[in-house]
N, C-alpha and C positions, 0 to 999 in steps of 0.2 A: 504494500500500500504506500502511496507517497503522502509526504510529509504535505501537511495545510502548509500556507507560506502566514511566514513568521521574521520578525524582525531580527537583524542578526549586528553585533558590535563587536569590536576586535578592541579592548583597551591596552593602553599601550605599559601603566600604570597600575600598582593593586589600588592607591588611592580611585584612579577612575574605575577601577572593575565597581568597588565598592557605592562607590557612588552609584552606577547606571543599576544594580542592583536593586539598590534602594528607592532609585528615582522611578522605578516601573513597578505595577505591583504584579504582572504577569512573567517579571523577568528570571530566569533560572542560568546558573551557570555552565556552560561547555567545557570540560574537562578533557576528558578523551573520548564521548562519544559514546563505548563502546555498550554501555546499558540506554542512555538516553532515549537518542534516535533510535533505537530499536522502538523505544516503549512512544515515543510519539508517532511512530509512523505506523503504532496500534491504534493510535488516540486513547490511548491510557492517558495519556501527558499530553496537554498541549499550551505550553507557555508562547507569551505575546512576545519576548525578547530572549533572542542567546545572545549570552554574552560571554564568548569566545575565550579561555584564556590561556590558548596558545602561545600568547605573546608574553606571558610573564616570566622572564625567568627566574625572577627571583624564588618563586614556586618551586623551580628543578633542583634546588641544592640539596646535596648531602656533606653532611659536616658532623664532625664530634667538637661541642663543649665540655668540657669539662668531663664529667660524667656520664653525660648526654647525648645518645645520638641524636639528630636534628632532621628529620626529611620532609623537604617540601612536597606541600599536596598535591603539586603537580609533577612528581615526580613518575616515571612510566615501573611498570614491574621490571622491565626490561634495564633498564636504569640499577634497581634494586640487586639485579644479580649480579651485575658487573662490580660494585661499587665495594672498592677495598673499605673502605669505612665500615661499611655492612658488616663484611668479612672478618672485620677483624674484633669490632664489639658485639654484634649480636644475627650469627650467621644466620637463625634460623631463617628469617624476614628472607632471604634471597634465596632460602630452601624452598619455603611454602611458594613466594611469587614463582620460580619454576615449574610449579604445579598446576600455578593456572593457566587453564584454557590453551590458547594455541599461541604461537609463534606472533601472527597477527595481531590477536589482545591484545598479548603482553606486550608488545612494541607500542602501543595505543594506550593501553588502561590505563591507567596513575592509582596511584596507593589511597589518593583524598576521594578521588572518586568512589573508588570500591567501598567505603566505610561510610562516604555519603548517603549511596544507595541502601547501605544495609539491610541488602535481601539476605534472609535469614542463612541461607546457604553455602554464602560467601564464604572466603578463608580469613579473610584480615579482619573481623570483630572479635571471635572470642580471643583468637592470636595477641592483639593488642589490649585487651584485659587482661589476659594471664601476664603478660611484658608490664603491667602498669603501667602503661601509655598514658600521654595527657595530648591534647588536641590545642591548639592556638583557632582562635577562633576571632573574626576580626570585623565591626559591622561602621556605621558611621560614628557609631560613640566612642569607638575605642576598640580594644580587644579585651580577652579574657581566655581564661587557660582554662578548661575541663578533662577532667579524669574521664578516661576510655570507659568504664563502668557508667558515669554520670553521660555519657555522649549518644550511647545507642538508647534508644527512648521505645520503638515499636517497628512494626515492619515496615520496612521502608521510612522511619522516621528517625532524624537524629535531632538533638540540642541548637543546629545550625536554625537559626530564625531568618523569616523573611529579612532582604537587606544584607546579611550577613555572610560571610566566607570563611570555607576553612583554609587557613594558611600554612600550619606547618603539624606535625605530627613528632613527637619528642618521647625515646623509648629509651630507661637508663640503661645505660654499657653496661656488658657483662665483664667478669673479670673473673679471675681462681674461685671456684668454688659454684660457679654459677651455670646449670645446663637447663634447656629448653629443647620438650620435643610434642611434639605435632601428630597425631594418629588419626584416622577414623575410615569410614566407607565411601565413596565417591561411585557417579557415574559414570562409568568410564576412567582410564585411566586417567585425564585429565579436566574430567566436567565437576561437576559442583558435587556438594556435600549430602547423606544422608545424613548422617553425625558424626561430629567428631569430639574430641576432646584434646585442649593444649594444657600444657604441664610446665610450670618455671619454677625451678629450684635457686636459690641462692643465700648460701652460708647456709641449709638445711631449714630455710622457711619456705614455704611454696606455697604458690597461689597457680589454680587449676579452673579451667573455665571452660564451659561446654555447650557446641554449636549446634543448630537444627533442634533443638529441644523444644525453645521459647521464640516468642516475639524478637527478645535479646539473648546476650551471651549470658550464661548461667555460672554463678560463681560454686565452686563443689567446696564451701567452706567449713563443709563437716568431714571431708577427707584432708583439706590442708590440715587441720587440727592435728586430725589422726598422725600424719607424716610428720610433722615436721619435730624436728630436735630430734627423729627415731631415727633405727638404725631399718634400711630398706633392702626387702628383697620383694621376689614374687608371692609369697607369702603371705607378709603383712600387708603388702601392697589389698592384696584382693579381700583381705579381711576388713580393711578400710575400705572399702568399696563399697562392698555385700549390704545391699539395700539402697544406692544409692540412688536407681531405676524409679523406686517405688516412691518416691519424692518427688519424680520430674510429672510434667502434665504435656509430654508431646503433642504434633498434630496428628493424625492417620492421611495419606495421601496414596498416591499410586504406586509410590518407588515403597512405602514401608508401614506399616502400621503402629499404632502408640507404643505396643510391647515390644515390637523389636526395636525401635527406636530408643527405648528401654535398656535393655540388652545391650544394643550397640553401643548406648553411654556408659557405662560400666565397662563393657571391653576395650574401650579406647583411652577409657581414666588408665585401668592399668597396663597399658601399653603407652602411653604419654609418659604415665611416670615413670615408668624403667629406661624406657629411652631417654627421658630430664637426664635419673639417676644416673647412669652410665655417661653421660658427657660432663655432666657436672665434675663425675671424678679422671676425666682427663682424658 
């Protein structure tokens, strides 16, 4: 189906992105595209203004502060895996972006897009919750910084308010002691998620968070409990688990039903955390 015609800007400026945002109330911003125009040229979506932001680059940087890695929202997955920065503080990010989709995408998507949209399915929400990600959020009044928890709100909904852009994405560096892993079932070797579950250990605290469950990423903070200060194998692992299904309220859909959905989250906690475990110790 083709696209209604729609007004289109190219700012040259995040001050003007921010601006033409705010100044239309039908206006949405173009990222890479790759969910958008798919979903307008359904007429799910049909905004009166894109406002292009190709042209920022300040968006494309990766950088380490301090502690801090720093990636701009406009940053491509494809970006992500090349980027020694990635590499060298917090590899998983350029693990999981290889995972997604195709060749195509990932040359296309950006990391601020994909958290944007927050289709439950995605790989970068619960990723960036179990990371304790904060989001840089930037509207005509100013900015403001939101924890990845506080960011994803509903499906398809995040914290970004009309007017407003997300500008950077800030995940602490890892260091000795510190491993993150990534598990769960997908369509296809490289389509989207049934459930998964991510696992981030550091100095023996972890924070665990589980996708396709919910509207949002699900925090499993009755297995961090369990974990963390202990000593880990498969074992205890699964003993901390055991129950964890029976707490979630998944959807039933075509690819899976609530229980196995169930099932699937529990076998992805403990495979998340063995795999944490295991890099964490070197």
């Amino acid at each position: 189906m083709l696209l209604r015609e729609v007004s289109y800007a190219r700012p040259g400026t995040l001050e003007e992105a921010v601006a033409l945002l705010a100044e239309y109330d039908g206006a949405r911003a173009l990222a890479g595209g790759q969910t958008l125009l798919n979903v307008m040229k359904q007429r799910a979506a049909s905004p009166d203004v894109l406002v292009d932001l190709a042209g920022l680059d300040e968006l494309r940087t990766i950088s380490v502060s301090g502690s801090v890695l720093e990636i701009g929202a406009m940053t491509t997955l494809t970006s992500l895996i090349g980027s020694s920065e990635v590499e060298v503080t917090r590899p998983i990010l350029a693990e999981v972006a290889a995972t997604v989709a195709d060749v195509q995408v990932r040359n296309r998507g950006t990391l601020g897009g994909n958290i944007c949209v927050n289709d439950p399915t995605n790989h970068f929400p619960p990723l960036l919750v179990a990371l304790d990600a904060s989001m840089t959020v930037v509207g005509v009044d100013g900015e403001r910084v939101v924890s990845a928890e506080e960011f994803f709100v509903g499906v398809f909904e995040t914290t970004v308010r009309e007017g407003e852009l997300l500008t950077k994405i800030a995940v602490p560096a890892g260091s000795k002691g510190t491993g993150d892993g990534m598990t769960g079932v997908t369509l296809g070797a490289h389509g989207t998620y049934v459930a998964n579950a991510v696992a981030s250990v550091v100095d023996g605290a972890w924070r665990i968070a589980l996708g396709c469950v919910a509207a949002v990423p699900v925090r499993a903070t009755a297995v961090e409990d369990a974990l963390s200060g202990k000593e880990i194998d498969e074992g205890s692992v699964r003993a901390a688990v055991e129950g964890v299904g029976a707490t979630l309220d998944p959807p039933s859909d075509v690819h899976a039903s609530a229980d196995y959905r169930r099932s699937l989250a529990e076998t992805s906690i403990v495979r998340a955390v063995l795999q944490a475990h295991d890099r964490a110790r070197g």
